[in-house]
C-alpha positions as CSV (number, residue, x, y, z in Angstrom):
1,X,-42.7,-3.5,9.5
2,X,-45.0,-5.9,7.3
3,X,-42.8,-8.9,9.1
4,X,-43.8,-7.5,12.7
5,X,-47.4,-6.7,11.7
6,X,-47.6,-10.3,10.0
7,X,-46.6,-11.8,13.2
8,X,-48.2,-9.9,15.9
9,X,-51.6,-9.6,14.1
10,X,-52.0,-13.5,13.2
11,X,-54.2,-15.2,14.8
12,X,-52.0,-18.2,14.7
13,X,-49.6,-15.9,17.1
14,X,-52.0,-14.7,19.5
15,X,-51.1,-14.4,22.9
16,X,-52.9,-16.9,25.5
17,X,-52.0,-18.0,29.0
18,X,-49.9,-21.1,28.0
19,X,-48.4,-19.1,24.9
20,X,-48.0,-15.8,26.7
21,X,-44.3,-15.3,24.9
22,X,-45.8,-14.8,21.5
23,X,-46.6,-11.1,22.9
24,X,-43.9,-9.4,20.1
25,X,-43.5,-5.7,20.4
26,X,-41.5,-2.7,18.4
27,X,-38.9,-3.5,20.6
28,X,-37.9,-6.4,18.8
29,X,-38.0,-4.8,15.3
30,X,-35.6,-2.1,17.1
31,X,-32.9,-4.6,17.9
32,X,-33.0,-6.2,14.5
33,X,-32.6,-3.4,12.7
34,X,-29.7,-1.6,15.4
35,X,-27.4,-4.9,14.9
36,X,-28.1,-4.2,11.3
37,X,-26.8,-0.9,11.8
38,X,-24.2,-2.1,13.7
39,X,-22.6,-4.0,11.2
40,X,-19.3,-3.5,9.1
41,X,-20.3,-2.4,5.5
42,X,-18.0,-4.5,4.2
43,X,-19.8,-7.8,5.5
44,X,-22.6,-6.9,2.9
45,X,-21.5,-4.4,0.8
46,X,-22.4,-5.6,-3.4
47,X,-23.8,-9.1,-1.3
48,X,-27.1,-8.7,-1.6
49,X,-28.0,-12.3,-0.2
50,X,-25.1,-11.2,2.8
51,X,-27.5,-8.6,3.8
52,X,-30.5,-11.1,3.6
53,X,-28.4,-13.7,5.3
54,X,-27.6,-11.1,8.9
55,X,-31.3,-10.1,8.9
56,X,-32.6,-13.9,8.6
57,X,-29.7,-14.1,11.5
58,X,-30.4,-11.6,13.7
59,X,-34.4,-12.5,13.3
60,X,-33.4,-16.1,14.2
61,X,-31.6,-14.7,16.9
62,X,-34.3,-12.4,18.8
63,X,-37.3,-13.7,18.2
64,X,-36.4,-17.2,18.2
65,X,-36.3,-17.8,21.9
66,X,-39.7,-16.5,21.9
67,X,-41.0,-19.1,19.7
68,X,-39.1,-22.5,21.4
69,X,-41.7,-22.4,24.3
């Protein structure tokens, strides 16, 4: 939550009409955490930096096609 708040309340982020992808919702928090849910326990289990690793992944992978624009 204080990653989504950081990003959608920063003025740095705010949406205009050239930069109208930088509009982030809860939706995007949801599909971060469901793959993280959806993943085997054994990929991360006594790994903390594994667990670290798939959510700087799955980050990378939703909200980074937002941000190429």
């Amino acid at each position: 939550m204080n990653v989504f708040s950081g990003i959608a309340l920063s003025p740095a982020f705010a949406p205009t009409a050239i930069k109208f992808h930088y509009q982030f919702n809860m939706r995007d928090v949801a599909k971060i955490v469901q793959n993280l849910m959806l993943a085997q326990p054994s990929s991360y289990k006594g790994n903390a930096m594994g667990l670290v690793r798939m959510w700087a992944h799955e980050c990378h992978r939703v909200w980074l096609d937002r941000l190429l624009f």
